[in-house]
Short mmCIF file of the C-alpha atoms (twelve columns), coordinates in Angstrom:
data_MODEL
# 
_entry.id   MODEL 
# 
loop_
_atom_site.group_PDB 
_atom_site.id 
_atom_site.type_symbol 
_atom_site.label_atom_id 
_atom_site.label_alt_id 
_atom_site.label_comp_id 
_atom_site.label_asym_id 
_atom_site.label_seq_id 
_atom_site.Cartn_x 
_atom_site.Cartn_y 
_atom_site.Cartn_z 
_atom_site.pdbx_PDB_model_num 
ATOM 1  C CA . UNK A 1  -112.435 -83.047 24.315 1 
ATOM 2  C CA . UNK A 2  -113.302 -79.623 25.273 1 
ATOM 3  C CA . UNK A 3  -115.434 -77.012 23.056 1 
ATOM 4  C CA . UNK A 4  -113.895 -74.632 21.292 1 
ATOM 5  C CA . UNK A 5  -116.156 -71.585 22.072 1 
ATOM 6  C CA . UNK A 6  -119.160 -70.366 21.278 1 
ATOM 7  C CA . UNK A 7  -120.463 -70.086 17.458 1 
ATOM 8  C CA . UNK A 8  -120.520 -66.828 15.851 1 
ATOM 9  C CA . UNK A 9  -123.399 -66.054 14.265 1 
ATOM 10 C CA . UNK A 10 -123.940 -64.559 11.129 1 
ATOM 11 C CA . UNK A 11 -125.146 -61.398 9.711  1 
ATOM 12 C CA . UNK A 12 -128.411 -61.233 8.435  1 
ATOM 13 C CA . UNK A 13 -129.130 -58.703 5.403  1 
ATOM 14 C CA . UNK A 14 -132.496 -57.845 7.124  1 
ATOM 15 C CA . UNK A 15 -131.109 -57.163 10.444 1 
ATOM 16 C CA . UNK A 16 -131.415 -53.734 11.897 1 
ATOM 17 C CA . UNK A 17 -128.201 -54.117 13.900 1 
ATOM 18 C CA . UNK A 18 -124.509 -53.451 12.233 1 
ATOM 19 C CA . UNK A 19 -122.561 -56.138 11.313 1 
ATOM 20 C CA . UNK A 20 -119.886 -56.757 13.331 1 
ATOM 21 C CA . UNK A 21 -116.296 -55.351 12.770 1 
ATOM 22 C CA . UNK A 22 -114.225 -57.643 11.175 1 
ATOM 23 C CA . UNK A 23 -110.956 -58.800 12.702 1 
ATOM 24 C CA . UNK A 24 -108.123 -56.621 12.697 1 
ATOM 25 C CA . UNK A 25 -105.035 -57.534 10.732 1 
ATOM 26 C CA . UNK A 26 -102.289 -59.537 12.085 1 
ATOM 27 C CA . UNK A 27 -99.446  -57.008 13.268 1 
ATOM 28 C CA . UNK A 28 -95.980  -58.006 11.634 1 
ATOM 29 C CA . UNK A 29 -92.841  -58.327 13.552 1 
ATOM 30 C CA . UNK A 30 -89.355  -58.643 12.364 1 
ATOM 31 C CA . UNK A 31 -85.895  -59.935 14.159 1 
ATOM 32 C CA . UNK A 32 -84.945  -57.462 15.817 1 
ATOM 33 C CA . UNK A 33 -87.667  -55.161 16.442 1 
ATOM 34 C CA . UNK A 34 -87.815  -53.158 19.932 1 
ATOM 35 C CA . UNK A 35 -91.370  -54.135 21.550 1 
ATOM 36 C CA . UNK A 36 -92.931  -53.144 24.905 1 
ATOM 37 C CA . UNK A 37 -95.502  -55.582 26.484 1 
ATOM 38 C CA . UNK A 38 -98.265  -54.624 29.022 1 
ATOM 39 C CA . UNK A 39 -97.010  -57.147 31.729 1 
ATOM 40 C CA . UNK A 40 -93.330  -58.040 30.281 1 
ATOM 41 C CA . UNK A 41 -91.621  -54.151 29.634 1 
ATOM 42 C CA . UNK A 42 -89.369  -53.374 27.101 1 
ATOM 43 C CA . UNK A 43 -87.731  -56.540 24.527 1 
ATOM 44 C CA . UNK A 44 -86.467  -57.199 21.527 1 
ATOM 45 C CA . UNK A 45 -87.845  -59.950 19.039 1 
ATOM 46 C CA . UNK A 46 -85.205  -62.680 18.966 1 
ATOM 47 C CA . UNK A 47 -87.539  -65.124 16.469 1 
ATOM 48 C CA . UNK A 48 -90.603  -64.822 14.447 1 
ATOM 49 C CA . UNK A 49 -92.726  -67.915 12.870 1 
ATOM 50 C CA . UNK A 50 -95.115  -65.819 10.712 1 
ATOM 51 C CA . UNK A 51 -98.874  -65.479 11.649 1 
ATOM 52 C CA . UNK A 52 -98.182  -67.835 14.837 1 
ATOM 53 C CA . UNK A 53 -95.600  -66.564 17.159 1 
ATOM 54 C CA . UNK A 54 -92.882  -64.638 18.430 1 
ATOM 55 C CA . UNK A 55 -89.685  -64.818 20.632 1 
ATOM 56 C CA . UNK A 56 -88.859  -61.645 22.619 1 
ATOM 57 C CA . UNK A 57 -86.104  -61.453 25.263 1 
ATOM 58 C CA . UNK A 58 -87.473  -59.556 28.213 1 
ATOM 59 C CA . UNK A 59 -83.789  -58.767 29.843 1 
ATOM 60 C CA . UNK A 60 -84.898  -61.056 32.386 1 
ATOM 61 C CA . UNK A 61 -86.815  -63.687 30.537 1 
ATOM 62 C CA . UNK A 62 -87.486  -64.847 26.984 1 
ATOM 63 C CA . UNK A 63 -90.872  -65.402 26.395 1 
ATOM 64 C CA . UNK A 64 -92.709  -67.084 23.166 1 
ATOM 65 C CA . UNK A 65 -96.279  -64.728 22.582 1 
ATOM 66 C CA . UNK A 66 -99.038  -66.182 20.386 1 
ATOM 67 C CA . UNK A 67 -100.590 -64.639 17.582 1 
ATOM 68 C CA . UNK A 68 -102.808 -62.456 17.438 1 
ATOM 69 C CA . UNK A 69 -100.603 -60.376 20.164 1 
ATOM 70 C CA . UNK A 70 -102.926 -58.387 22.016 1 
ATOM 71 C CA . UNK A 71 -100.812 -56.297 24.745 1 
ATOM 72 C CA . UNK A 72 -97.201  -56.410 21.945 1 
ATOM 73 C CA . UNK A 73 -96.399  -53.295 20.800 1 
ATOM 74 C CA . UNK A 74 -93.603  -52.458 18.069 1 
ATOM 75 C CA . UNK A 75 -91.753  -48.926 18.956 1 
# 
């Protein structure tokens, strides 16, 4: 069994430093949305299971992206 990752730490009141940013939302997609990918192109979202992951056909390729889709773009 592997480790997860490192532990974030938390925020202490006295702490001269800003807390950290907190996460961004989850972006929503819907069937049928147009999408462009950094490495993929242009798609369209053939599936969606909410919060986890979606299904976009590439042209080329379908491909299923995780959550929290960092480089999927809605146009």
């Amino acid at each position: 069994m592997s480790p997860s990752g490192p532990a974030r730490r938390r925020h202490l009141p006295t702490s001269p430093f800003k807390p950290p940013a907190a996460a961004p939302p989850l972006r929503e997609f819907e069937l049928d949305d147009r999408v462009t990918h950094d490495k993929y192109g242009l798609g369209r979202v053939l599936e969606v299971e909410p919060g986890r992951a979606v299904l976009v056909d590439f042209g080329t390729q379908k491909v299923r992206i995780l959550a929290p889709f960092p480089k999927l773009f809605k146009l």
